[in-house]
C-alpha positions in Angstrom: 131.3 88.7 145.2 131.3 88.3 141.5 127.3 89.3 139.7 126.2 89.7 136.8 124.4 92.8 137.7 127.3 94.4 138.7 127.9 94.4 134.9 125.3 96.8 134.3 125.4 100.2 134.3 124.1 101.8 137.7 122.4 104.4 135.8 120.4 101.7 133.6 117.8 100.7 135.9 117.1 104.6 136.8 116.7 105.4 133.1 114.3 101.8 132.6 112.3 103.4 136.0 112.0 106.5 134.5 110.6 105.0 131.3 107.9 103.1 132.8 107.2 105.9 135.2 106.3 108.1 131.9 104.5 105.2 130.2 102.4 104.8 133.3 101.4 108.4 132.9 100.4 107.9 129.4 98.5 105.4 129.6 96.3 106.8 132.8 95.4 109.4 130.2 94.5 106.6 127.4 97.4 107.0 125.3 100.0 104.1 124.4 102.7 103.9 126.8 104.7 103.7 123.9 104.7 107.7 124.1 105.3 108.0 127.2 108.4 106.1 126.6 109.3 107.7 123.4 108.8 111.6 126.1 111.0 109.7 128.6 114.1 109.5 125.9 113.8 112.6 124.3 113.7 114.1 127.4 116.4 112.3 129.9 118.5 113.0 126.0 118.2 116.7 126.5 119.0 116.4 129.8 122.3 114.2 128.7 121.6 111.1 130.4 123.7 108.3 128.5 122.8 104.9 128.7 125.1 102.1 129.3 126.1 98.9 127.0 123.3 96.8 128.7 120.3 99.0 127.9 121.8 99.6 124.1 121.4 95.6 123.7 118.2 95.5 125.1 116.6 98.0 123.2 118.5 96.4 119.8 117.6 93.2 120.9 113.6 94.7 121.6 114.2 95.8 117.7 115.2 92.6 116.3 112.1 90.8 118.3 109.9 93.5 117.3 110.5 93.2 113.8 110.6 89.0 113.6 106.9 89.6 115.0 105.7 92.2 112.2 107.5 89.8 109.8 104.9 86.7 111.4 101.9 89.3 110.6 103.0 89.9 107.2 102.8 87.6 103.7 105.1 87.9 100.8 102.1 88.6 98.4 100.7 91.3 100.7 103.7 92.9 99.6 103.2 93.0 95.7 99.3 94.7 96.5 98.9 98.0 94.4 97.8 99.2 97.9 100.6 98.2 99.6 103.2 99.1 96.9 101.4 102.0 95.3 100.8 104.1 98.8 104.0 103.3 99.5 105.4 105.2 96.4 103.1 107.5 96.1 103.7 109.3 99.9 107.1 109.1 99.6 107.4 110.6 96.4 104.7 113.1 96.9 106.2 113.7 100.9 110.3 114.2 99.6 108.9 116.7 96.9 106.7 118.7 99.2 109.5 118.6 102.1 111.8 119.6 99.3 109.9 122.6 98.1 109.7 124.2 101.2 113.3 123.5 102.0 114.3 125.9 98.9 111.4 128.3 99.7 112.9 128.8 102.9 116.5 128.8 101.3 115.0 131.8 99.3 114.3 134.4 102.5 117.7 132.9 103.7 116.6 131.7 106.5 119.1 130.1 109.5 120.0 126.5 108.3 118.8 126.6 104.8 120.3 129.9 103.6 122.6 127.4 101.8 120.7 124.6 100.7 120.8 123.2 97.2 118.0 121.2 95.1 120.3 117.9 95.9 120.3 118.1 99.4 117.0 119.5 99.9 116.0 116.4 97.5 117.4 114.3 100.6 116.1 116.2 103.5 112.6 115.5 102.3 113.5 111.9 101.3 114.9 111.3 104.3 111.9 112.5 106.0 109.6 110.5 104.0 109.9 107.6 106.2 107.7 106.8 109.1 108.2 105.1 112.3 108.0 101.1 112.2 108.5 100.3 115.4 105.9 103.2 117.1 103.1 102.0 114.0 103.3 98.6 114.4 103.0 99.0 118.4 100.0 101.4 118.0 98.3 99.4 115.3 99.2 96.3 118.5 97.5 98.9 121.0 94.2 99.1 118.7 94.0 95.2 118.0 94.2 96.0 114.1 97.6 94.1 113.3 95.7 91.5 111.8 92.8 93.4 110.1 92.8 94.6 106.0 93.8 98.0 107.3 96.3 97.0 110.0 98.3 94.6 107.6 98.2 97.3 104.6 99.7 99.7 106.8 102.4 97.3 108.0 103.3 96.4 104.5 103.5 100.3 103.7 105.7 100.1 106.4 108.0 97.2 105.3 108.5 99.1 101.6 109.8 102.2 103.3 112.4 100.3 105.6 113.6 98.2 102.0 113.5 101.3 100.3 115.7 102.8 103.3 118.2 99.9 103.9 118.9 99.7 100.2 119.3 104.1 100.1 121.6 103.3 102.8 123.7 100.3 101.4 124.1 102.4 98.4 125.1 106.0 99.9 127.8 104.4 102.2 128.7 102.1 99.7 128.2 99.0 101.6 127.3 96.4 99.1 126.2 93.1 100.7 128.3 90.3 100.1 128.3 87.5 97.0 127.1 85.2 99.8 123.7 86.9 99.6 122.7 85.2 97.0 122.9 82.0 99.4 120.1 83.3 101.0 117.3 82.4 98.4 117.8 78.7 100.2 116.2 80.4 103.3 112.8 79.9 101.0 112.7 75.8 101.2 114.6 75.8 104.6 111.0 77.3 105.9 109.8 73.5 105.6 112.4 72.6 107.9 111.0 75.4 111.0 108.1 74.2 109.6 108.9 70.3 111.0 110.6 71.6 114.5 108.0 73.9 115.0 105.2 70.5 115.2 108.0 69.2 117.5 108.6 72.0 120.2 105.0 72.1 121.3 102.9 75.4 122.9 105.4 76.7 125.8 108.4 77.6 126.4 110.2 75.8 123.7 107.9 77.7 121.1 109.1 81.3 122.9 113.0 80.1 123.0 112.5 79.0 119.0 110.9 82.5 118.2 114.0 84.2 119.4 116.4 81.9 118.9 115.2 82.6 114.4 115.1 86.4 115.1 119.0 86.1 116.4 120.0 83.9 114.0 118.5 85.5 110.7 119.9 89.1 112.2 123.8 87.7 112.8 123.2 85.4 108.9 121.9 89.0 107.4 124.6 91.0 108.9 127.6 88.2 107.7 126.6 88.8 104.0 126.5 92.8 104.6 122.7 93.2 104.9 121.0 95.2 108.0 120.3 92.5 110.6 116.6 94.2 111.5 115.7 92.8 107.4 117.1 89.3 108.7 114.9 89.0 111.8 111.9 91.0 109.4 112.7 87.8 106.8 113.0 85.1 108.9 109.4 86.1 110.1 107.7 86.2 107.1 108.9 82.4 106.8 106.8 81.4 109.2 103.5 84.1 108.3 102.2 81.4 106.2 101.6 79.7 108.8 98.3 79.5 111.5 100.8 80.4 114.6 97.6 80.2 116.9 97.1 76.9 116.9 100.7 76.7 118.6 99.9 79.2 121.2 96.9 77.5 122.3 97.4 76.0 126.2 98.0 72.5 125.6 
């Protein structure tokens, strides 16, 4: 008998039980079960549990849906707000440099790990570290209710600066420089009329939820063609839409 299921690996469903078993647990203690999940990992990982190819798309596929939702929370000019761009800057300038200076203060009693560290690498240890967690911010801020508020939406935009800053670190250490075709890309700013249009046509149900998706899949896979991080694609093809009063969609009709 031929299945689907039989596809996925039997250790997958174990691990996903596991997960929620921890979130549970969390959130009996008032917590969001995000942590609980986040305990679940890190421990089943120390433990060596390896997850098949089914749960790796899930949880890139929970990414990509994750971040096309921040990206309908978030505006274009909330971006350019000296609050926005200025914290931004300002902790992960003042982080890296205190991360660094430790780093060589450590190096200097020569202790395990750092004995050999240099002002370079210790300048990308704490840069490295500067970043914080999009995906566990965003799904606490979600937990609180404060997405929407002045506070909520600063913080995401904070957030969205960092994971720039980071893809473009990244394109540049690796040398991975995305492609001509880019530049194509501007066109995506008019084209917003054109969800705009189908978006008055799907109506308040299902079609709205298959529509959501079907833009985060399709502005990851167009990002990662022209050699930009398919996360930034889905996190783009969100903010398209921000401009927009999604609440009057999901209204029962």
């Amino acid at each position: 008998m031929d299945s689907q299921l039989l596809a996925i690996n039997y250790s997958d469903p174990i691990w996903i039980a596991i997960a929620f078993l921890f979130g549970w647990l969390v959130r009996l203690v008032g917590l969001p079960p995000l942590l609980g999940f986040l305990v679940a990992g890190f421990t089943l990982s120390a433990l060596g549990a390896e997850g098949g190819g089914f749960l790796d798309a899930m949880a890139d596929l929970g990414i990509t849906l994750l971040l096309f939702s921040i990206g309908l929370k978030l505006k274009l000019k909330s971006l350019i707000q000296p609050e926005v761009w200025g914290v931004a800057t300002l902790h992960m300038v003042s982080t890296t440099a205190l991360i660094a200076t430790m780093g060589l203060l450590l190096a200097l009693i020569n202790l395990p790990l750092l004995a050999d560290l240099n002002i370079q690498t210790a300048l990308i240890v704490g840069f490295a570290l500067s970043f914080s967690s999009t995906v566990f911010a965003v799904k606490i801020l979600d937990e609180l209710g404060a997405t929407s508020s002045r506070h909520g939406s600063t913080a995401i935009g904070v957030l969205v600066i960092q994971d720039i800053i980071a893809v473009a670190f990244i394109a540049i250490s690796i040398g991975k420089i995305p492609s001509i075709w880019a530049l194509v890309l501007i066109a995506l700013i008019p084209l917003r009329f054109v969800f705009y249009k189908i978006l008055e046509q799907v109506g308040h149900n299902e079609l709205l939820v298959l529509f959501g998706i079907t833009l985060a899949l399709i502005g990851a896979d167009i990002f990662e063609l022209v050699g930009i991080k398919g996360d930034v694609g889905a996190l783009i093809f969100g903010m398209l839409l921000a401009n927009l009063n999604l609440r009057n969609w999901l209204k029962p009709c």
